[in-house]
mmCIF file of the N, C-alpha and C atoms, coordinates in Angstrom:
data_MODEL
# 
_entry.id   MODEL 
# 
loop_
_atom_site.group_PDB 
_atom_site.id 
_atom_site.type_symbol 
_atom_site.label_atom_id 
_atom_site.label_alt_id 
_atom_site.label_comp_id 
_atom_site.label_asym_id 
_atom_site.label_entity_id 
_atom_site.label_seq_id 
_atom_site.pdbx_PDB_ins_code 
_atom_site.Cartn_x 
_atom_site.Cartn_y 
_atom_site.Cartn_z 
_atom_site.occupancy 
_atom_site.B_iso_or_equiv 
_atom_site.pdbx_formal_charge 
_atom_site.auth_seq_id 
_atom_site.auth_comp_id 
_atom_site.auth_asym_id 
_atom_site.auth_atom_id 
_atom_site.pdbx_PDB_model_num 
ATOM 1   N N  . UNK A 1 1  ? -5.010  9.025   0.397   1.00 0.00 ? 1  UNK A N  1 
ATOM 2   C CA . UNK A 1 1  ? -6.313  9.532   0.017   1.00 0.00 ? 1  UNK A CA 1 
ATOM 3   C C  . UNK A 1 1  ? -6.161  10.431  -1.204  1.00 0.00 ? 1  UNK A C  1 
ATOM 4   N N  . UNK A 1 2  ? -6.971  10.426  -1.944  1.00 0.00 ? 2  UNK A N  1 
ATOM 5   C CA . UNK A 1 2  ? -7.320  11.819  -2.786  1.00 0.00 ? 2  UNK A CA 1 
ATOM 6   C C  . UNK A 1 2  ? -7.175  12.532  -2.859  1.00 0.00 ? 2  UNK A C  1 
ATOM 7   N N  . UNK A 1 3  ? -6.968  13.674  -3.584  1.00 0.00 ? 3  UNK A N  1 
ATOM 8   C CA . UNK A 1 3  ? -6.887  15.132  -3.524  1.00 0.00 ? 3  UNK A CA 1 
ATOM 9   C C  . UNK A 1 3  ? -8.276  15.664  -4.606  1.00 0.00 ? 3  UNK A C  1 
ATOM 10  N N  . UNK A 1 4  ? -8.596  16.671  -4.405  1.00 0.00 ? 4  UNK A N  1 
ATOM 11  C CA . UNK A 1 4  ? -9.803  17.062  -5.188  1.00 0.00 ? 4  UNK A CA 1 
ATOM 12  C C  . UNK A 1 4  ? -9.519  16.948  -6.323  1.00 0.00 ? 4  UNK A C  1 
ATOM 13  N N  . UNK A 1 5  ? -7.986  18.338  -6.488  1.00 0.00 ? 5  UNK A N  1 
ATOM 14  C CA . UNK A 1 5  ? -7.433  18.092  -8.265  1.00 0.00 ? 5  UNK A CA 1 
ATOM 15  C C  . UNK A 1 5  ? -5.875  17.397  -8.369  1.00 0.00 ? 5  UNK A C  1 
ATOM 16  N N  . UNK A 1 6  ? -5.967  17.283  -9.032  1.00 0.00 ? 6  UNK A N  1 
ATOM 17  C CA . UNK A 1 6  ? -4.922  16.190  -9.882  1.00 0.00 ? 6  UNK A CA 1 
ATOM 18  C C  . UNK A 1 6  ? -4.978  15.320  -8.882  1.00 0.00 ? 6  UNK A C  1 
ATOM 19  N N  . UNK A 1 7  ? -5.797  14.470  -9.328  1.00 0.00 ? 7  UNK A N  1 
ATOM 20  C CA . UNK A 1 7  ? -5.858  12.942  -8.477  1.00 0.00 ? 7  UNK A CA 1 
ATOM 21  C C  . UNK A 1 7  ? -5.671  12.140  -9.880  1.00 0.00 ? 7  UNK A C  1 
ATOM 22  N N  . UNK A 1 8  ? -5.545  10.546  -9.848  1.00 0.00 ? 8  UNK A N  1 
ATOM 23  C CA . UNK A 1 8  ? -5.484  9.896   -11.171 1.00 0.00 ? 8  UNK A CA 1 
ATOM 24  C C  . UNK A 1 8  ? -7.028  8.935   -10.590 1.00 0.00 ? 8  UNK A C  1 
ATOM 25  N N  . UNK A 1 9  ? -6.984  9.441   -9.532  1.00 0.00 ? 9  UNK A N  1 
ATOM 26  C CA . UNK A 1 9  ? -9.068  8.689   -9.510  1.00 0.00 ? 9  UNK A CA 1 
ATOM 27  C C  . UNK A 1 9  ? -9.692  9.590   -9.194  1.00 0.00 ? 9  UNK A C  1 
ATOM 28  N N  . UNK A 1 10 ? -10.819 9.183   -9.948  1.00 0.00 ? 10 UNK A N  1 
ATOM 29  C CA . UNK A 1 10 ? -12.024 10.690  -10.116 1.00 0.00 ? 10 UNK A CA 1 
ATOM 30  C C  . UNK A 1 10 ? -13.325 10.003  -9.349  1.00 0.00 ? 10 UNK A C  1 
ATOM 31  N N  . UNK A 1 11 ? -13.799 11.205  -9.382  1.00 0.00 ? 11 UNK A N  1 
ATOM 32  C CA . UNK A 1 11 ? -14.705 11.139  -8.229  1.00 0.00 ? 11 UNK A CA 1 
ATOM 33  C C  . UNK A 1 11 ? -15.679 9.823   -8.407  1.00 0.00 ? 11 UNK A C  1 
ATOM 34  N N  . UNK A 1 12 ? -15.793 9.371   -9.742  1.00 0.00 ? 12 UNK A N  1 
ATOM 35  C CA . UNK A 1 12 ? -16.418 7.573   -10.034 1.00 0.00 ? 12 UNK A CA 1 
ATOM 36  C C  . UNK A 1 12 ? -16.055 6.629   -8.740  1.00 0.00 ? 12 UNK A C  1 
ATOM 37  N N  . UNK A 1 13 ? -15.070 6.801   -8.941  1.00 0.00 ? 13 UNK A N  1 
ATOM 38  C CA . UNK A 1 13 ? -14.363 6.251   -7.911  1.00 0.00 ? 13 UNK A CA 1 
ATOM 39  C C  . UNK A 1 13 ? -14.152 5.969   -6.271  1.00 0.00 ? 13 UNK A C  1 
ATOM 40  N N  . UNK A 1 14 ? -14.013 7.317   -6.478  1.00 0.00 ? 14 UNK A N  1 
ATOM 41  C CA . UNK A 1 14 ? -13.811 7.706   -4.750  1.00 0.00 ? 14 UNK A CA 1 
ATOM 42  C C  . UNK A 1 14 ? -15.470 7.488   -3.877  1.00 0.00 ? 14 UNK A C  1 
ATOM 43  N N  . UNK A 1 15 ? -16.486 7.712   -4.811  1.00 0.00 ? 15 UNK A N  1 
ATOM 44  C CA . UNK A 1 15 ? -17.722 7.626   -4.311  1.00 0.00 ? 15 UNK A CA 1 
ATOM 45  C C  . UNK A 1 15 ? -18.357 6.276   -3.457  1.00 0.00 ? 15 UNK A C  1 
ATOM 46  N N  . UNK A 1 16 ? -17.498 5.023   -3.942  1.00 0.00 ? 16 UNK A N  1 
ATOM 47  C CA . UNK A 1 16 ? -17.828 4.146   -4.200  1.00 0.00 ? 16 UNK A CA 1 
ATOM 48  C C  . UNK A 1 16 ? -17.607 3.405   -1.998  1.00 0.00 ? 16 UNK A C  1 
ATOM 49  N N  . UNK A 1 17 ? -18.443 2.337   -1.682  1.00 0.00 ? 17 UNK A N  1 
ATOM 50  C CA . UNK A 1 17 ? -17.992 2.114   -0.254  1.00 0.00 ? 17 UNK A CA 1 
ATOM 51  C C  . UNK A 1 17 ? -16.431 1.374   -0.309  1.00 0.00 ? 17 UNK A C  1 
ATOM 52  N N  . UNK A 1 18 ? -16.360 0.575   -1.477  1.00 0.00 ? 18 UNK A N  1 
ATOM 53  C CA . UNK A 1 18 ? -15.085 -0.464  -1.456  1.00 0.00 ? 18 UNK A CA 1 
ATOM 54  C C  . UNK A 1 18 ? -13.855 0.400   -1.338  1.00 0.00 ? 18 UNK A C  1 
ATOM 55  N N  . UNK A 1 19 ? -13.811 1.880   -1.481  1.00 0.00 ? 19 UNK A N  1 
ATOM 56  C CA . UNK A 1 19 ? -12.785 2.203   -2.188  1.00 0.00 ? 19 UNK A CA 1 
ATOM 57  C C  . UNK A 1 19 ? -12.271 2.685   -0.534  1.00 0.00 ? 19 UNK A C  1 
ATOM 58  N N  . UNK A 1 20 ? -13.005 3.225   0.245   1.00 0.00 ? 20 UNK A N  1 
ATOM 59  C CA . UNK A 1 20 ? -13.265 3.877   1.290   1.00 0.00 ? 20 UNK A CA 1 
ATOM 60  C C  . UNK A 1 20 ? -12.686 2.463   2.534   1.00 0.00 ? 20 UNK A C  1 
ATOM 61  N N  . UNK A 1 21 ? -12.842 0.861   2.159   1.00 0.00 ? 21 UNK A N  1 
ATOM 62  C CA . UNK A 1 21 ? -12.664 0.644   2.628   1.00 0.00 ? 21 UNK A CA 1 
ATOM 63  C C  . UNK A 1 21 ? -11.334 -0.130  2.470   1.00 0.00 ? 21 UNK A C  1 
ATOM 64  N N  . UNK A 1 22 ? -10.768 0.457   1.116   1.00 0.00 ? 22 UNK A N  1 
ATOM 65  C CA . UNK A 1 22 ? -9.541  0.178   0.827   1.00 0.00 ? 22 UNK A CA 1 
ATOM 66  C C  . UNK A 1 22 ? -8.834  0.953   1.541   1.00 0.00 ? 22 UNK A C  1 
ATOM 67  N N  . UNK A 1 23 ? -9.109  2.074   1.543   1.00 0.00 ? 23 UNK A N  1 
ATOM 68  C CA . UNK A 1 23 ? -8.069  3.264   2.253   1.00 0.00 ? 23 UNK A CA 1 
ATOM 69  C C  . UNK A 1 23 ? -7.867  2.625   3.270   1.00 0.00 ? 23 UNK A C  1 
ATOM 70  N N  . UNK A 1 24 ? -8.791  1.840   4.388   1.00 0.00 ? 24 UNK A N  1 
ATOM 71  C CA . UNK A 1 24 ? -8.844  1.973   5.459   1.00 0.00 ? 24 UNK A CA 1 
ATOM 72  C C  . UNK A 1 24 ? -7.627  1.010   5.696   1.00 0.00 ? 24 UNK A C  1 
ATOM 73  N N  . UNK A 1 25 ? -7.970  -0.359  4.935   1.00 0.00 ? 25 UNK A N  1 
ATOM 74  C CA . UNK A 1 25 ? -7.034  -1.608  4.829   1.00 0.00 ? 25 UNK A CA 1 
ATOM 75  C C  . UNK A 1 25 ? -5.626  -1.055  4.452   1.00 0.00 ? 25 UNK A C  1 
ATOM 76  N N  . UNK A 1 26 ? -5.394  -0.367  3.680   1.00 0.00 ? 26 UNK A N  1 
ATOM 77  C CA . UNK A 1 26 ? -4.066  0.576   3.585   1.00 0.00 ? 26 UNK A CA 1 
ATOM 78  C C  . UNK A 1 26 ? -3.557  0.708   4.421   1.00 0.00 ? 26 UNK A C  1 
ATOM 79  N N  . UNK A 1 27 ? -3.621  1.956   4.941   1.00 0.00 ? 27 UNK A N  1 
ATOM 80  C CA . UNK A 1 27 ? -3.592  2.525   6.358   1.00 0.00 ? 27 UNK A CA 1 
ATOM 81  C C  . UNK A 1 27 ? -3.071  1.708   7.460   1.00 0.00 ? 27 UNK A C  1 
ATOM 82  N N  . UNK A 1 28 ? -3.609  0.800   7.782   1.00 0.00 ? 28 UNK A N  1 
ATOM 83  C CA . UNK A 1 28 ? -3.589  -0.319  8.503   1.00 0.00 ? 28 UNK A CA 1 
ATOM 84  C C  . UNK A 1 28 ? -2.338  -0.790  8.204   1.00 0.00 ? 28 UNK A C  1 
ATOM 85  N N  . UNK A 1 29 ? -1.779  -1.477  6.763   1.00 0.00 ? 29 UNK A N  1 
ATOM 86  C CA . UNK A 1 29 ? -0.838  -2.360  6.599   1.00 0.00 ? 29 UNK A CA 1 
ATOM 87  C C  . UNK A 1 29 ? 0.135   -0.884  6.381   1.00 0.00 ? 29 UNK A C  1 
ATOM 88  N N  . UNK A 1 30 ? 0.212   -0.084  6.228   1.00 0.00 ? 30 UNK A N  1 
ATOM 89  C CA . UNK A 1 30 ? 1.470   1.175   5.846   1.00 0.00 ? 30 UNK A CA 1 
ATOM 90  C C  . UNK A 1 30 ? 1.996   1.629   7.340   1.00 0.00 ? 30 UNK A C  1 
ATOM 91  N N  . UNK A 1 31 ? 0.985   1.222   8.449   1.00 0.00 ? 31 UNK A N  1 
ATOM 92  C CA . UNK A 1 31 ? 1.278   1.671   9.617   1.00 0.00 ? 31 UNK A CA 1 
ATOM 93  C C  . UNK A 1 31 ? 2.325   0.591   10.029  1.00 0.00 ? 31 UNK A C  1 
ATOM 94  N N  . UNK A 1 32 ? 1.711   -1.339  9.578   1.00 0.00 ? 32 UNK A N  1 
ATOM 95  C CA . UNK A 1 32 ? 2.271   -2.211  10.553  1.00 0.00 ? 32 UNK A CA 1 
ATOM 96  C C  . UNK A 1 32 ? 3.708   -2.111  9.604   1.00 0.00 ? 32 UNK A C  1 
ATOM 97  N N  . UNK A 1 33 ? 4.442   -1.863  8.413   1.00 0.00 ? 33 UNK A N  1 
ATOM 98  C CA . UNK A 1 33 ? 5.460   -2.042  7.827   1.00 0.00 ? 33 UNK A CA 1 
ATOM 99  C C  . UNK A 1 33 ? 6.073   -0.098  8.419   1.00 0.00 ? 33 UNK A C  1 
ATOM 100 N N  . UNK A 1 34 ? 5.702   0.635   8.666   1.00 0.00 ? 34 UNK A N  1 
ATOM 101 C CA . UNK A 1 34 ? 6.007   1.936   9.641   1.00 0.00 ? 34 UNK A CA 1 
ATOM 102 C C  . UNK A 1 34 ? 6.970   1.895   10.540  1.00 0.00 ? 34 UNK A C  1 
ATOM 103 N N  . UNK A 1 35 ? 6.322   0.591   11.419  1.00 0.00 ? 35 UNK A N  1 
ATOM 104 C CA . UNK A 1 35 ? 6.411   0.749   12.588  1.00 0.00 ? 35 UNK A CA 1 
ATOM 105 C C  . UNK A 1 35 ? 7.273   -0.807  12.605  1.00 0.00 ? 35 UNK A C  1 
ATOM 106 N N  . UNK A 1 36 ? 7.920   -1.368  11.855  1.00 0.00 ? 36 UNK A N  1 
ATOM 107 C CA . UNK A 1 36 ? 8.571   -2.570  11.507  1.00 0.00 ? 36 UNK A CA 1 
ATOM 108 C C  . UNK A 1 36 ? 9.581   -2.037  10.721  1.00 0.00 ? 36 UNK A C  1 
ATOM 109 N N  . UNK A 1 37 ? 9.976   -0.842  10.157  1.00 0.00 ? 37 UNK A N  1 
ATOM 110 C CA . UNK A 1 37 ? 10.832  -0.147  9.748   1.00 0.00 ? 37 UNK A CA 1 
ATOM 111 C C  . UNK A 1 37 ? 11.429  0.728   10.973  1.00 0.00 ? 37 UNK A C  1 
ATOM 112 N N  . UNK A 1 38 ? 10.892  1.702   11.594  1.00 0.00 ? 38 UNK A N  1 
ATOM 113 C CA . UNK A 1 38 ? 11.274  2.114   12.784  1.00 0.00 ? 38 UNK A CA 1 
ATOM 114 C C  . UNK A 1 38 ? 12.059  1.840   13.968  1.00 0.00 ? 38 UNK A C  1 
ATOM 115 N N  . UNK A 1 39 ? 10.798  0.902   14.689  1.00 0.00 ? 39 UNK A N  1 
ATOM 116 C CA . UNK A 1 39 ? 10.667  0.336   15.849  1.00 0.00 ? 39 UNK A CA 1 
ATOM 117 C C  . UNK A 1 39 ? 11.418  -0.898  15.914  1.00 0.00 ? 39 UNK A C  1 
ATOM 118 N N  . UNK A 1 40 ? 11.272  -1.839  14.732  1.00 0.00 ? 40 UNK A N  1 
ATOM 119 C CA . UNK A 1 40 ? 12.235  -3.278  14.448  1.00 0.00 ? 40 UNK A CA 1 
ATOM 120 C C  . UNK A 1 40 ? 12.943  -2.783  13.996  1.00 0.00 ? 40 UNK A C  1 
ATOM 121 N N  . UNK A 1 41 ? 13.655  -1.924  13.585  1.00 0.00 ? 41 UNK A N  1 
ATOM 122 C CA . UNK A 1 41 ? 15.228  -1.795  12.798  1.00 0.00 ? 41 UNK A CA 1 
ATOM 123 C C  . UNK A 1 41 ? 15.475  -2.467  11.400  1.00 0.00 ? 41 UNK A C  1 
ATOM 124 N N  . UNK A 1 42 ? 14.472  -2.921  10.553  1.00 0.00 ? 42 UNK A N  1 
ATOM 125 C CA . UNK A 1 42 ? 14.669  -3.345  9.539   1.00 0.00 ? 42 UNK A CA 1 
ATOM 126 C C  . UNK A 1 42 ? 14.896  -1.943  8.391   1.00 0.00 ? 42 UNK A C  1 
ATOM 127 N N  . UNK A 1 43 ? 14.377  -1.388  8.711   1.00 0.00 ? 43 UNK A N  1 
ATOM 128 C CA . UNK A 1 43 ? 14.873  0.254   7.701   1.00 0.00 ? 43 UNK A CA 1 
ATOM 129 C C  . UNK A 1 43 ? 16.474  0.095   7.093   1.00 0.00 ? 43 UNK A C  1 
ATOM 130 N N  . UNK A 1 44 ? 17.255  -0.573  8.130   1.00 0.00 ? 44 UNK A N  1 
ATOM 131 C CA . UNK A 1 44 ? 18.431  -0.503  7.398   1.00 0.00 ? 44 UNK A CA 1 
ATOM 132 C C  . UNK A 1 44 ? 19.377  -1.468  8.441   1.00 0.00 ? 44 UNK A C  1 
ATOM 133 N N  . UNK A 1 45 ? 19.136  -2.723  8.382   1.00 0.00 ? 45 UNK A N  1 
ATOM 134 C CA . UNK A 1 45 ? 19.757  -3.867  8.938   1.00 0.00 ? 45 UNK A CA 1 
ATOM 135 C C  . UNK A 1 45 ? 21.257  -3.896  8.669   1.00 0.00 ? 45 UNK A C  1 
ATOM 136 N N  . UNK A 1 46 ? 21.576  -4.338  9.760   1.00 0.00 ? 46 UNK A N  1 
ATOM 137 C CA . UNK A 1 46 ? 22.856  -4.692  10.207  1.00 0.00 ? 46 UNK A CA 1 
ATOM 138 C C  . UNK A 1 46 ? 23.838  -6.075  9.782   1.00 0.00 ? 46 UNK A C  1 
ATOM 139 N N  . UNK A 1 47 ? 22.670  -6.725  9.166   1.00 0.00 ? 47 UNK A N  1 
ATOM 140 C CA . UNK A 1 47 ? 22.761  -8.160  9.706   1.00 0.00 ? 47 UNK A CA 1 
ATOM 141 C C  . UNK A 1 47 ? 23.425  -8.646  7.606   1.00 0.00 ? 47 UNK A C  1 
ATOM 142 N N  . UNK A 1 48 ? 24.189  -9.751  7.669   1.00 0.00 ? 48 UNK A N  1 
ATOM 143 C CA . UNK A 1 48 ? 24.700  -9.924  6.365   1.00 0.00 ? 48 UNK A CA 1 
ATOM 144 C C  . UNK A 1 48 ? 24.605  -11.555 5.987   1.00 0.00 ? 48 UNK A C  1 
ATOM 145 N N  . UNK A 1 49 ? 23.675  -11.799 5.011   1.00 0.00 ? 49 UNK A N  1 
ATOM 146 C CA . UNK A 1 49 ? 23.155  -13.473 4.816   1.00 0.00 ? 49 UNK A CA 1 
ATOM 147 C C  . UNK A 1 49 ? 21.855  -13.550 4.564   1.00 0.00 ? 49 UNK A C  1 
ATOM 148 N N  . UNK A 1 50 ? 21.144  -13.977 3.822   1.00 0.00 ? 50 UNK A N  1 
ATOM 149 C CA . UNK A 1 50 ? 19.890  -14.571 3.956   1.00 0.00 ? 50 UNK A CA 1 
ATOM 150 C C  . UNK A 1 50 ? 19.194  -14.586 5.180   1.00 0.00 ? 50 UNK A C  1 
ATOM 151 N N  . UNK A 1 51 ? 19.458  -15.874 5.600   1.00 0.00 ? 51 UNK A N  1 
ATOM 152 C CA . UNK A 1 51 ? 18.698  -16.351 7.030   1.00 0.00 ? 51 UNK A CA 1 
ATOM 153 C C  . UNK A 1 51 ? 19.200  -15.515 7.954   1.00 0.00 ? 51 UNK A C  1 
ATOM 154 N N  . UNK A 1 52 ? 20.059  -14.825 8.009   1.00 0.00 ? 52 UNK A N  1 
ATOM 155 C CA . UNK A 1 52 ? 20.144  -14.183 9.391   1.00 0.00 ? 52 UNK A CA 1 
ATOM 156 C C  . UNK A 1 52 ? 18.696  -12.611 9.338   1.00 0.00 ? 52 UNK A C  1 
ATOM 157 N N  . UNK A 1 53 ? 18.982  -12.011 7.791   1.00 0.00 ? 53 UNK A N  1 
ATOM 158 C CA . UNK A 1 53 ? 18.133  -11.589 7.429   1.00 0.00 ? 53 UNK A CA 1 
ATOM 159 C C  . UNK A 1 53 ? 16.326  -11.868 7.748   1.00 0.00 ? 53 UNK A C  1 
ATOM 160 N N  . UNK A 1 54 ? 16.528  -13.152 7.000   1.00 0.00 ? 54 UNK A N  1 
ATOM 161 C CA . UNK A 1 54 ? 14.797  -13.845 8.056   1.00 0.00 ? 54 UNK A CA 1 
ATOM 162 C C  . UNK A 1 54 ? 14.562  -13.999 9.328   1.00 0.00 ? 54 UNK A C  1 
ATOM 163 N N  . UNK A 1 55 ? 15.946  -14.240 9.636   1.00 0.00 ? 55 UNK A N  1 
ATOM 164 C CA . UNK A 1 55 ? 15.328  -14.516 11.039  1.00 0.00 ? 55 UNK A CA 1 
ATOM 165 C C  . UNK A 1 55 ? 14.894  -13.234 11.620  1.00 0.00 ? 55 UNK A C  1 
ATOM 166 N N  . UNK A 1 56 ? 15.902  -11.531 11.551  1.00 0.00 ? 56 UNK A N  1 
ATOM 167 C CA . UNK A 1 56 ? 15.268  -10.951 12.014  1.00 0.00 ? 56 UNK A CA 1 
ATOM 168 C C  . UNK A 1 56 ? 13.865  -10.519 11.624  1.00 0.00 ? 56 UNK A C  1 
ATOM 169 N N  . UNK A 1 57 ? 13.825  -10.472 10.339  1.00 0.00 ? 57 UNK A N  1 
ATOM 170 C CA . UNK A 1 57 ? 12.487  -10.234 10.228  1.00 0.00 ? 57 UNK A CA 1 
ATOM 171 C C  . UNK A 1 57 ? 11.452  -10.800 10.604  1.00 0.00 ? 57 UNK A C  1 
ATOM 172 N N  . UNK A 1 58 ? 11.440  -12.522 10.869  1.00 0.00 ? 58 UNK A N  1 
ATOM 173 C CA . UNK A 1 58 ? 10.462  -13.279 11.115  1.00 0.00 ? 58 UNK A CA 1 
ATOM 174 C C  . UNK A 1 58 ? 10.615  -12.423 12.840  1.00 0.00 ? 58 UNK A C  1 
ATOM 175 N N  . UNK A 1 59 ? 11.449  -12.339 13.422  1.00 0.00 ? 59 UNK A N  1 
ATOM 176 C CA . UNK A 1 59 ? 11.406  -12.205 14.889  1.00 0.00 ? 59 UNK A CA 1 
ATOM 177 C C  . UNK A 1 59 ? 10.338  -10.366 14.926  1.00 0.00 ? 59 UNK A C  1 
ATOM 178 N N  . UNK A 1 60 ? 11.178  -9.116  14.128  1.00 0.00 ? 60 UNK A N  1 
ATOM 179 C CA . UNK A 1 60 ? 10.345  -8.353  14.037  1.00 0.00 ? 60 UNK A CA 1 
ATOM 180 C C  . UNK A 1 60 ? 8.666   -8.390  13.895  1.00 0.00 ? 60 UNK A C  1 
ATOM 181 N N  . UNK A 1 61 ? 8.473   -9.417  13.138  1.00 0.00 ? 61 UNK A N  1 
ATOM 182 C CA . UNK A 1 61 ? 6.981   -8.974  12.634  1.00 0.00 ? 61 UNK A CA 1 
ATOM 183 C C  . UNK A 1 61 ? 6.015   -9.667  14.076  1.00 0.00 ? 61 UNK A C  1 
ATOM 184 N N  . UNK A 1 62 ? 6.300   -10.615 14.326  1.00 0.00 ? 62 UNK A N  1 
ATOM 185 C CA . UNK A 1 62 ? 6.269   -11.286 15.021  1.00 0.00 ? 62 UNK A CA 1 
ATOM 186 C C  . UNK A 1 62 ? 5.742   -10.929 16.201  1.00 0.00 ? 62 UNK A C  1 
ATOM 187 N N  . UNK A 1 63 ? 7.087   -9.769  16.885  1.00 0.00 ? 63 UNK A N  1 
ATOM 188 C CA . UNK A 1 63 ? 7.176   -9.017  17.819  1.00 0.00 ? 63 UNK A CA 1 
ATOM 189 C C  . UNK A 1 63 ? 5.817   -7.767  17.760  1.00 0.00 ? 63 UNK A C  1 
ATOM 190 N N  . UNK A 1 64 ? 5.763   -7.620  16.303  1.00 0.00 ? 64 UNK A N  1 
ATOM 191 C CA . UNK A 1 64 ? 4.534   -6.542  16.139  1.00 0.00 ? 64 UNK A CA 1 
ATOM 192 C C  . UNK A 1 64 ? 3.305   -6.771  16.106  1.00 0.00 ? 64 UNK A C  1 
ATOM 193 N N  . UNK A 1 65 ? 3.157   -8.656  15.961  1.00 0.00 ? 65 UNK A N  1 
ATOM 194 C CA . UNK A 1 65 ? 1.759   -8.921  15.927  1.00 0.00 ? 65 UNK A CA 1 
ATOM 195 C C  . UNK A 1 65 ? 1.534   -8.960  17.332  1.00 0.00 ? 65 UNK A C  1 
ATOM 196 N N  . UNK A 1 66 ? 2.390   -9.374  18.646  1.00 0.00 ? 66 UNK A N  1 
ATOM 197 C CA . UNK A 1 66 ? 2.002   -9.188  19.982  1.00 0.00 ? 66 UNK A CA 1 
ATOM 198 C C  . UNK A 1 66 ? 1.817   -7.925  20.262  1.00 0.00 ? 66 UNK A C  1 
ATOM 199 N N  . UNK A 1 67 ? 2.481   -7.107  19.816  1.00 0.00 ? 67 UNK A N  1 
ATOM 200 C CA . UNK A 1 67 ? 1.739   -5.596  20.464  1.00 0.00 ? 67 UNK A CA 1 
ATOM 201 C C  . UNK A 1 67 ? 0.801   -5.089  20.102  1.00 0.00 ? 67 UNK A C  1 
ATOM 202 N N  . UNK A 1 68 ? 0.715   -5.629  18.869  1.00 0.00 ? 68 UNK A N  1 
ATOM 203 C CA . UNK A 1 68 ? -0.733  -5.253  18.554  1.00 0.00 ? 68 UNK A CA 1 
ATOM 204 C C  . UNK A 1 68 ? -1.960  -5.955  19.178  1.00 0.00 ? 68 UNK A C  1 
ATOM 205 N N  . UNK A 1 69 ? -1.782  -7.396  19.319  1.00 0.00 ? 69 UNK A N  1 
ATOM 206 C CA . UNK A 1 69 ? -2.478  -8.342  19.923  1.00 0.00 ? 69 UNK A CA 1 
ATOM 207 C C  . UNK A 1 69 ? -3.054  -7.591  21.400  1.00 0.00 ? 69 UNK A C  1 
ATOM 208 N N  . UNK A 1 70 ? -1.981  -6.898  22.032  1.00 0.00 ? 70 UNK A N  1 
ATOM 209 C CA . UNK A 1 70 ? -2.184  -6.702  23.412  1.00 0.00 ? 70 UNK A CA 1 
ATOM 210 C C  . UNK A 1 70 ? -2.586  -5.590  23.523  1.00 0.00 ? 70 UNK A C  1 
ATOM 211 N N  . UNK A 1 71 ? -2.474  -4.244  22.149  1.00 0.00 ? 71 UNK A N  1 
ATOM 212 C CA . UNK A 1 71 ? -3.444  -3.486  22.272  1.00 0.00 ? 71 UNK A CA 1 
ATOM 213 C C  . UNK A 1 71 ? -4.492  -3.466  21.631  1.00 0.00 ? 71 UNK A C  1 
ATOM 214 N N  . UNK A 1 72 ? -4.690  -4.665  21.492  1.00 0.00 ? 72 UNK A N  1 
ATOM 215 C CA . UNK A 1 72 ? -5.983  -4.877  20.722  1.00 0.00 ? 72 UNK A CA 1 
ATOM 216 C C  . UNK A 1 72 ? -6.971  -5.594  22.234  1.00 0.00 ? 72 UNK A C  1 
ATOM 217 N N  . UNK A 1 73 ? -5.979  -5.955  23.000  1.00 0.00 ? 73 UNK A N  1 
ATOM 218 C CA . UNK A 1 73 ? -6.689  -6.557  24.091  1.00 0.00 ? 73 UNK A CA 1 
ATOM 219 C C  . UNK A 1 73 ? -7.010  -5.619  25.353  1.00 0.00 ? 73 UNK A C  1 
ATOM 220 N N  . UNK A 1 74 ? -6.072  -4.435  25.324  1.00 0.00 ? 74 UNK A N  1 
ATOM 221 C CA . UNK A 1 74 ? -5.983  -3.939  26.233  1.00 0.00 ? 74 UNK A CA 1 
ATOM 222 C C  . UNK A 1 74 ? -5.345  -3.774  27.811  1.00 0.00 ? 74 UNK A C  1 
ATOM 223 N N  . UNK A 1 75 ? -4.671  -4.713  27.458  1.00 0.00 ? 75 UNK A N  1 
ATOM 224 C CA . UNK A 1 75 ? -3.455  -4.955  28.345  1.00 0.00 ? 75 UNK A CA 1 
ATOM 225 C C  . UNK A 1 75 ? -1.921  -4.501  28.024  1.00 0.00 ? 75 UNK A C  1 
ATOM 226 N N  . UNK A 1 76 ? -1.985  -3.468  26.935  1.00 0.00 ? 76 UNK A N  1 
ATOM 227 C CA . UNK A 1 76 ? -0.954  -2.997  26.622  1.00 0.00 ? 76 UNK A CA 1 
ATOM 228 C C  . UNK A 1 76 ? -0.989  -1.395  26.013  1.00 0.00 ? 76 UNK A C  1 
ATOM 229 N N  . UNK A 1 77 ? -0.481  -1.114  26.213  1.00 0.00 ? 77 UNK A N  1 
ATOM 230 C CA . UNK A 1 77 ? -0.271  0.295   25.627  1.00 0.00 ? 77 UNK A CA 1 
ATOM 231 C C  . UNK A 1 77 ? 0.619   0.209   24.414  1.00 0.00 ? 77 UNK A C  1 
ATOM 232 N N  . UNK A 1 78 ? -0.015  0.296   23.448  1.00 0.00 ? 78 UNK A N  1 
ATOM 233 C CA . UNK A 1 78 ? 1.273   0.167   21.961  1.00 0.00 ? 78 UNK A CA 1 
ATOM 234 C C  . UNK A 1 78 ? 1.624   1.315   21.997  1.00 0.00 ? 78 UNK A C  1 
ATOM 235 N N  . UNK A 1 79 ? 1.833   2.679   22.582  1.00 0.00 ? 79 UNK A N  1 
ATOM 236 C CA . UNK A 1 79 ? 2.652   4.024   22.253  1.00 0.00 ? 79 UNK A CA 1 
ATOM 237 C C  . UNK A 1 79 ? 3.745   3.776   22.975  1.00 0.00 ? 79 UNK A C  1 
ATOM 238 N N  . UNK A 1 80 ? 3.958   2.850   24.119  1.00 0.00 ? 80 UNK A N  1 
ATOM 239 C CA . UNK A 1 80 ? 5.438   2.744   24.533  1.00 0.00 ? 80 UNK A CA 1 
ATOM 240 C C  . UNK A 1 80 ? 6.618   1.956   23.905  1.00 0.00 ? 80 UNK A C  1 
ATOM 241 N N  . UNK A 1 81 ? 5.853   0.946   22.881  1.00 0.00 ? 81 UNK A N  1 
ATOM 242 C CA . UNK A 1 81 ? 6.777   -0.018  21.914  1.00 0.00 ? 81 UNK A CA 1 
ATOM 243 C C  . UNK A 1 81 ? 7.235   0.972   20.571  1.00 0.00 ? 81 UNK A C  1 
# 
């Protein structure tokens, strides 16, 4: 978000609904790569090769769209993952 002063967007800007709902879309994707750095262990992998590389990641993200899925459904609690 913004700061009042020294921001490099001025208030033109910030006024606007799109911008408001950029933040939001932000937010959103800074949390799911957060918590895929963290929680998946990709922050600083173990793993040495390409594909072994994809694979964990394909398996991480993967893993994050079901928890989200399930707290999006409510059959899950995402603060314990």
């Amino acid at each position: 978000a913004a700061k009042d002063k020294h921001s490099a967007v001025d208030g033109r800007i910030r006024r606007h609904e799109g911008y408001k709902t950029s933040l939001k879309v932000r937010k959103r994707i800074e949390e799911a790569f957060g918590w895929i750095k963290t929680v998946g262990g990709l922050a600083k992998t173990k793993l040495i090769g390409q594909a072994k590389l994809a694979g964990q990641a394909l398996l991480c993200f993967a893993t994050y769209n079901l928890v989200r899925m399930g707290s999006l459904g409510g059959w899950w609690d995402a603060h314990h993952a």
